[in-house]
C-alpha positions as a LaTeX table, in Angstrom:
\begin{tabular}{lrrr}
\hline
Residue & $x$ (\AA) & $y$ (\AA) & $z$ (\AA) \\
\hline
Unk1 & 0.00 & 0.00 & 0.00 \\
Unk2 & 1.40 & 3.28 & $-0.95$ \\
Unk3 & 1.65 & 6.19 & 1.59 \\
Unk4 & $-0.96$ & 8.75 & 1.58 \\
Unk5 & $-0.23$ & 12.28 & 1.82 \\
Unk6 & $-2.42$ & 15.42 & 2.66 \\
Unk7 & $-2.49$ & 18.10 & 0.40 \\
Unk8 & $-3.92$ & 21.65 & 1.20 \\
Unk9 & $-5.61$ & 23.45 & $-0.49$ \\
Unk10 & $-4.67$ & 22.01 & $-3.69$ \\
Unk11 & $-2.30$ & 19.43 & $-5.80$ \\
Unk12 & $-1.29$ & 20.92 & $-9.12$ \\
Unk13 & 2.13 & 21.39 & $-11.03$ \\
Unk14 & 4.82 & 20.46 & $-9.57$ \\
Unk15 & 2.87 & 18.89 & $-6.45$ \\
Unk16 & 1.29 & 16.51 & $-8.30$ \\
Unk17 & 4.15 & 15.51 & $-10.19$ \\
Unk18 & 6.66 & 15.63 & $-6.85$ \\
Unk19 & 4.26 & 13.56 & $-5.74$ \\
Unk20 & 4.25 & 10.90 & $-8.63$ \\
Unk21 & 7.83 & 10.48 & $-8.61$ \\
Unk22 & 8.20 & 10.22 & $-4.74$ \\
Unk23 & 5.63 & 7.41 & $-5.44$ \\
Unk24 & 2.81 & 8.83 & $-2.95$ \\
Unk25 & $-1.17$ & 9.08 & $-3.33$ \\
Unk26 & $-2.37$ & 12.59 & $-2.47$ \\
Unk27 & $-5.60$ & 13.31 & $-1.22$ \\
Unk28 & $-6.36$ & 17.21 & $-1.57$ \\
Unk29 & $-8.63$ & 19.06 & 1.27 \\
Unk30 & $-9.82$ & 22.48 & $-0.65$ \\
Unk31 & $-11.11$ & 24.19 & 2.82 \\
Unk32 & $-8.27$ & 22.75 & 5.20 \\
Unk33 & $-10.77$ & 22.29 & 7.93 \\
Unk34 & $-10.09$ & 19.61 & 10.44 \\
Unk35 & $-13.57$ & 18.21 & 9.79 \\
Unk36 & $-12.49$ & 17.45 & 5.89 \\
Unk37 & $-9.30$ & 16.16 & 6.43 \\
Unk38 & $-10.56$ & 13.47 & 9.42 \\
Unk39 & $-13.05$ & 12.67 & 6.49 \\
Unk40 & $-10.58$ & 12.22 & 3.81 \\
Unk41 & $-7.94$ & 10.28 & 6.23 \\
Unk42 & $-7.16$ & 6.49 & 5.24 \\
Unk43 & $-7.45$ & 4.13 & 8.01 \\
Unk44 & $-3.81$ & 3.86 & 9.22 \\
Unk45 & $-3.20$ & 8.05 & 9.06 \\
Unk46 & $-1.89$ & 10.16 & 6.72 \\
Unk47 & 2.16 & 9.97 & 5.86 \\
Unk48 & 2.40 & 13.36 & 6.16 \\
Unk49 & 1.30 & 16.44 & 4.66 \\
Unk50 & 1.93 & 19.44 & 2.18 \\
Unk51 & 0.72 & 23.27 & 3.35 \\
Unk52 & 0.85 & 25.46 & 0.25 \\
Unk53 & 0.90 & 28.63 & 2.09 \\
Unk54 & 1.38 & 30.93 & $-0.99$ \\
Unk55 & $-2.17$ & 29.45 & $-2.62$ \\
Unk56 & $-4.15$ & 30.91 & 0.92 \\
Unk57 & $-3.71$ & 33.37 & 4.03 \\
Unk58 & $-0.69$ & 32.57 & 5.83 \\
Unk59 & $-2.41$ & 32.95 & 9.20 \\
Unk60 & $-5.02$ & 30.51 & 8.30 \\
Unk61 & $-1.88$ & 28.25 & 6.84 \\
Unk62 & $-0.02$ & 28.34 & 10.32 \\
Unk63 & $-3.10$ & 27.38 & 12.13 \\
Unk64 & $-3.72$ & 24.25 & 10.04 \\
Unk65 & $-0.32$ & 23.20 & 10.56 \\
Unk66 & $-0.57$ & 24.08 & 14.42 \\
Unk67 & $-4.05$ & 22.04 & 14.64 \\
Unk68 & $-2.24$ & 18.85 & 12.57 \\
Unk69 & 0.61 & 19.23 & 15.39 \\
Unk70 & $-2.18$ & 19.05 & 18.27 \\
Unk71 & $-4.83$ & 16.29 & 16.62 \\
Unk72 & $-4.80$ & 12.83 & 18.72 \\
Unk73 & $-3.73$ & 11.47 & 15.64 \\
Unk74 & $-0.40$ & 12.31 & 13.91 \\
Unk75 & $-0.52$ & 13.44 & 10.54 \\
Unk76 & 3.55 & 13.00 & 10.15 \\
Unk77 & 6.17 & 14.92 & 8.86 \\
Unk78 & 4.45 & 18.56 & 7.31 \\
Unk79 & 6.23 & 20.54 & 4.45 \\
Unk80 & 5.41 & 23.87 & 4.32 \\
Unk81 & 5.18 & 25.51 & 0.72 \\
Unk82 & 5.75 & 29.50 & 0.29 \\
Unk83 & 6.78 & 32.61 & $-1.24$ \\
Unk84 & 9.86 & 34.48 & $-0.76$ \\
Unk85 & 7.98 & 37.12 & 1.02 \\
Unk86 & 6.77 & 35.12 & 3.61 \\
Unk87 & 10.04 & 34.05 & 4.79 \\
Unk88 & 10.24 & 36.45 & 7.83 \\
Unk89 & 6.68 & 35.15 & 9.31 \\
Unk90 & 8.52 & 32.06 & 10.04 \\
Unk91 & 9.98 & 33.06 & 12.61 \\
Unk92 & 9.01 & 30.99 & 15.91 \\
Unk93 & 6.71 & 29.17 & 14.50 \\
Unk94 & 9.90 & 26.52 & 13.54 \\
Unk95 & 8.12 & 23.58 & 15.66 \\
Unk96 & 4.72 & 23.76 & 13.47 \\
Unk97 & 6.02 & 22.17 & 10.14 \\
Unk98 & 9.62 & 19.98 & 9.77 \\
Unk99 & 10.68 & 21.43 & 6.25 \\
Unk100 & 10.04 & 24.24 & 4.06 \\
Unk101 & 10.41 & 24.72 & $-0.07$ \\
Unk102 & 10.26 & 28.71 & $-1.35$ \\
Unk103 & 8.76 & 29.05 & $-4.46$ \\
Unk104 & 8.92 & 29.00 & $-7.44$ \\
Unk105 & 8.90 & 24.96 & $-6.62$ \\
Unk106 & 10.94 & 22.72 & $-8.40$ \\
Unk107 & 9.41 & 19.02 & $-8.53$ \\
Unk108 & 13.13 & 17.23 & $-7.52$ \\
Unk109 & 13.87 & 19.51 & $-4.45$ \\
Unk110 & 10.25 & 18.98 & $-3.65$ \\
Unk111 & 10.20 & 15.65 & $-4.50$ \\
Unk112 & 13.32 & 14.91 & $-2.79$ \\
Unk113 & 12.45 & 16.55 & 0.74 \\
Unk114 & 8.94 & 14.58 & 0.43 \\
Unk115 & 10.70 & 11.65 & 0.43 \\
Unk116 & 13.18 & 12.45 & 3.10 \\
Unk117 & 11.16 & 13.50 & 5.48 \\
Unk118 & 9.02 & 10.81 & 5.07 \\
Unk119 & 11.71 & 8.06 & 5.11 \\
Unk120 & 13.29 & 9.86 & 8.57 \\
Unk121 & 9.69 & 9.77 & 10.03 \\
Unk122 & 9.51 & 6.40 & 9.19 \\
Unk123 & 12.76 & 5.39 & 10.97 \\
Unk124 & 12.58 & 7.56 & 13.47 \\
Unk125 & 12.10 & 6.08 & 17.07 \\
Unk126 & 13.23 & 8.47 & 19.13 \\
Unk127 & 10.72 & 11.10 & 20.73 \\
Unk128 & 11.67 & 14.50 & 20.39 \\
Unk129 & 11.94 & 16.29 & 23.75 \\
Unk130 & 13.04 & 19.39 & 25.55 \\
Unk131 & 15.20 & 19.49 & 28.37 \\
Unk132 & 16.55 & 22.64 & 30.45 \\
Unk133 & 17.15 & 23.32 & 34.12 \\
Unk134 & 14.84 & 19.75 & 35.34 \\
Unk135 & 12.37 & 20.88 & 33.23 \\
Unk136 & 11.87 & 17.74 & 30.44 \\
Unk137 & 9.00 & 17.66 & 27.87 \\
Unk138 & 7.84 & 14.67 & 25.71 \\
Unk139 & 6.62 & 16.83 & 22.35 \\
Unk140 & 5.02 & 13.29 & 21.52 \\
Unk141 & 3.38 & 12.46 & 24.81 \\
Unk142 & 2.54 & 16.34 & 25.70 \\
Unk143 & 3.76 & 15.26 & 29.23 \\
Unk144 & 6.46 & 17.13 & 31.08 \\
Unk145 & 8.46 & 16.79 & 34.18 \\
Unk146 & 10.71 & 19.25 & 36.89 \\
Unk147 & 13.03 & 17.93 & 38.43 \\
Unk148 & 10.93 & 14.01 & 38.17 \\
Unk149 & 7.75 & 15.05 & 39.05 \\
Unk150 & 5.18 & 14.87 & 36.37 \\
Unk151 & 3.50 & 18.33 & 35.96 \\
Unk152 & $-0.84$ & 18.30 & 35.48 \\
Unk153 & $-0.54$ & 20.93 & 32.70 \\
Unk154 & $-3.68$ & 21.68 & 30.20 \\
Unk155 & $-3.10$ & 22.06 & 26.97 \\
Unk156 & $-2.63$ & 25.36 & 26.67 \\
Unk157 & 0.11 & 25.62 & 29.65 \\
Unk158 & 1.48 & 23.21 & 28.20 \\
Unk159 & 1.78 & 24.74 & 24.64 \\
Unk160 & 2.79 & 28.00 & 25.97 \\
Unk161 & 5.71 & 26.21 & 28.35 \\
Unk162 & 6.92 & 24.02 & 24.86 \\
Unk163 & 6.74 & 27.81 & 23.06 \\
Unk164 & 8.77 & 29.68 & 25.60 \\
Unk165 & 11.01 & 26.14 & 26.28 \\
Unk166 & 11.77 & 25.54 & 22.64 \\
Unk167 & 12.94 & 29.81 & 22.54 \\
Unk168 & 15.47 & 30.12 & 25.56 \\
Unk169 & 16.43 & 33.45 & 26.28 \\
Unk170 & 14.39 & 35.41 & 23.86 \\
Unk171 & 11.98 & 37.54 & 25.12 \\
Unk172 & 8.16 & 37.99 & 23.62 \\
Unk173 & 5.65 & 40.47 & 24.51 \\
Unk174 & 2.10 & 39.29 & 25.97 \\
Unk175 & 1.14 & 39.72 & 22.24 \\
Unk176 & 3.74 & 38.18 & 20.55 \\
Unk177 & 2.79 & 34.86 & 23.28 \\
Unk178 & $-1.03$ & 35.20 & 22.30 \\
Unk179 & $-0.70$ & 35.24 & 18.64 \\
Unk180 & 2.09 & 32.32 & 18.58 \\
Unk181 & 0.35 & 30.47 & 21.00 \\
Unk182 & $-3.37$ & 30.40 & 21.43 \\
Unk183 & $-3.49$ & 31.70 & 17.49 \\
Unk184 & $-4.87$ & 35.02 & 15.52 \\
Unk185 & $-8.24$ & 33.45 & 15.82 \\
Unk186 & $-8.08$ & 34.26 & 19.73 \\
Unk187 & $-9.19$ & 37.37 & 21.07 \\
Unk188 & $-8.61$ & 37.11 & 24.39 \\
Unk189 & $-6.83$ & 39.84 & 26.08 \\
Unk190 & $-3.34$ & 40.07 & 27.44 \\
Unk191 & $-4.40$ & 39.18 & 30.58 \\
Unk192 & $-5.06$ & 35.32 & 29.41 \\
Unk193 & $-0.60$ & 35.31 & 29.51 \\
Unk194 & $-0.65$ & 36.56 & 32.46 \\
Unk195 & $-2.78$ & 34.19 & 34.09 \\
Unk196 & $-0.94$ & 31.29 & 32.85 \\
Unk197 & 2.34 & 32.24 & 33.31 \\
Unk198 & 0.96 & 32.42 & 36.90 \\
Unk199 & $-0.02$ & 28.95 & 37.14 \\
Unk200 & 3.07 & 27.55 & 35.13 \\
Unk201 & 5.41 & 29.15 & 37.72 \\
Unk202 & 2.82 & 27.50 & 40.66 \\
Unk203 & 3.28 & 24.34 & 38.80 \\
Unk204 & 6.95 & 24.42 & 38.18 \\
Unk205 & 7.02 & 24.96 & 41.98 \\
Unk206 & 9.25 & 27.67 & 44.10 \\
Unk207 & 12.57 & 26.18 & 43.62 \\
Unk208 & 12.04 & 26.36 & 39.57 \\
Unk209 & 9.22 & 28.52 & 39.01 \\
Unk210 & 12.25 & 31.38 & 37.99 \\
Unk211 & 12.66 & 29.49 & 34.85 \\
Unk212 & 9.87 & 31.83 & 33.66 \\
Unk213 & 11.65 & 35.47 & 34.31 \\
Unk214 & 9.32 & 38.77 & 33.79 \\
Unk215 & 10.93 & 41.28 & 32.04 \\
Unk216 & 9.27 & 44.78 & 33.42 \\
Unk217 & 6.94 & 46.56 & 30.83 \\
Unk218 & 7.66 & 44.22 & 27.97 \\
Unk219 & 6.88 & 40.68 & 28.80 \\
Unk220 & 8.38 & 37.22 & 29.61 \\
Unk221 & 10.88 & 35.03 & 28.54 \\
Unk222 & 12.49 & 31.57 & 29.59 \\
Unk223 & 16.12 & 31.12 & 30.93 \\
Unk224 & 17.84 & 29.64 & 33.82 \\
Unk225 & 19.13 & 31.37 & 36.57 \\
Unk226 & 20.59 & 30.78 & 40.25 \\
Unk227 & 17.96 & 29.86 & 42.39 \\
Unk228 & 17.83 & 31.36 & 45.80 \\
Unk229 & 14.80 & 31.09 & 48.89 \\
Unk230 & 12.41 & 33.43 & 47.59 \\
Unk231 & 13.37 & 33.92 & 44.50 \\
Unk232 & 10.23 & 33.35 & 42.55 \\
Unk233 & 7.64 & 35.48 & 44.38 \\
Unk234 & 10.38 & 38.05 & 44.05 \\
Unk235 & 10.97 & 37.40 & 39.84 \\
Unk236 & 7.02 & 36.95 & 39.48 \\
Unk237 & 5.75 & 40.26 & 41.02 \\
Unk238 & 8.99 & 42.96 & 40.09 \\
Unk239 & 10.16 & 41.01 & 36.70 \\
Unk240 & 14.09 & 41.66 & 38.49 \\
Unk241 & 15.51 & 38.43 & 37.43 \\
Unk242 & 17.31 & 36.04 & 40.01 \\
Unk243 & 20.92 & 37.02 & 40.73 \\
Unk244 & 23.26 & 34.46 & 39.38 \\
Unk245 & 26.25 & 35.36 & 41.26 \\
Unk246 & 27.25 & 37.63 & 44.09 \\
Unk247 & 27.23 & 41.30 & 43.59 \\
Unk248 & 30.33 & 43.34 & 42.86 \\
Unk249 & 29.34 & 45.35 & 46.13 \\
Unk250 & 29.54 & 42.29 & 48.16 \\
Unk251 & 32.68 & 40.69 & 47.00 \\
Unk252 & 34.45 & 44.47 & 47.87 \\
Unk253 & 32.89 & 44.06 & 51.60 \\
Unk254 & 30.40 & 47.06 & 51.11 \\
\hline
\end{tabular}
């Protein structure tokens, strides 16, 4: 039986043809609702799936390729067609599709990441997972640990801990974390960040819950730091990040 993969919102040129010689059957969903594609999906799951972003809204592109990533059912490896232009929008949303071809598309690079990407999700046995500071996350099983102890996240903590996890360092505005996270689609105010953030850090516990740092009139961001008794309350309501080492005022006795 050959492998069956999704095609939104179309299969045409050098789709169809990448798709010949890679020796795949594509089934096409025209609206790219969830509804169509469970309809359209063989018994034993799509092999994986091609987004032409350049043939609909981007947004609405992203948040089929976010949905594939969160259905019970995995739709494997997702390629991620687009125009030069769109190149920038990329940015953070890496963990919502495993390759990418700019256009105009050529059927053998297409073609040939089709079939790599297929073959490597075929052979791969190895869950991906994130790891930083006793913080560990399955990306397969949605479950996470600190420091052993399995976390009770809901989805959405749990999304917005992989987002932050998966971009150490970086810091996003409540914005930024709403639109990358919960989707343009949500209108829910800032204060929907806020609220989790608060009940990730209660969940990550005292001695970790600095992982999530406030940075003071701009936002959050997720980094490691020195831990010290009181630390967190201390992080959580000034945003003044944990100190990592002793001050230059106390090692000169002041």
């Amino acid at each position: 039986m050959t492998d069956v993969v999704l095609c939104v919102p179309s299969c045409e040129g050098p789709i169809r043809k990448a798709c010949d010689v890679t020796g795949v059957t594509p089934v096409v969903a025209a609206t790219g609702r969830l509804n169509e594609i469970s309809a359209l999906e063989p018994t034993d799951g799509f092999a994986g799936a091609v987004i032409n972003a350049s043939a609909f809204p981007f947004t609405e592109a992203m948040n089929l390729c976010r949905q594939l990533r969160s259905r019970e059912r995995a739709s494997g490896p997702v390629i991620l067609l687009l125009d030069h232009y769109q190149l920038d929008d990329l940015t953070f949303r890496e963990d919502l599709f495993d390759d990418f071809v700019v256009g105009p598309f050529d059927v053998s690079e297409l073609a040939t990441r089709l079939r790599h990407r297929l073959r490597r999700s075929g052979n791969d046995t190895v869950a991906p997972r994130i790891d930083h500071g006793g913080l560990s996350m399955n990306l397969e099983t949605y479950q996470a640990t600190i420091a052993g102890r399995v976390m009770d996240l809901t989805y959405m903590e749990y999304e917005l801990l992989r987002f932050l996890a998966t971009n150490p360092n970086r810091v996003f505005t409540r914005e930024t974390l709403l639109s990358r996270v919960w989707g343009y689609e949500y209108y829910g105010g800032a204060r929907t960040v806020d609220v989790h953030i608060r009940r990730l850090r209660a969940k990550l516990g005292e001695e970790h819950a600095h992982l999530i740092q406030t940075v003071r009139s701009v936002g959050y961001r997720f980094g490691q730091v020195a831990w010290h008794p009181g630390v967190a309350q201390r992080n959580g309501a000034s945003g003044t990040a944990a100190p990592a080492s002793t001050s230059s005022a106390q090692r000169s006795g002041a």
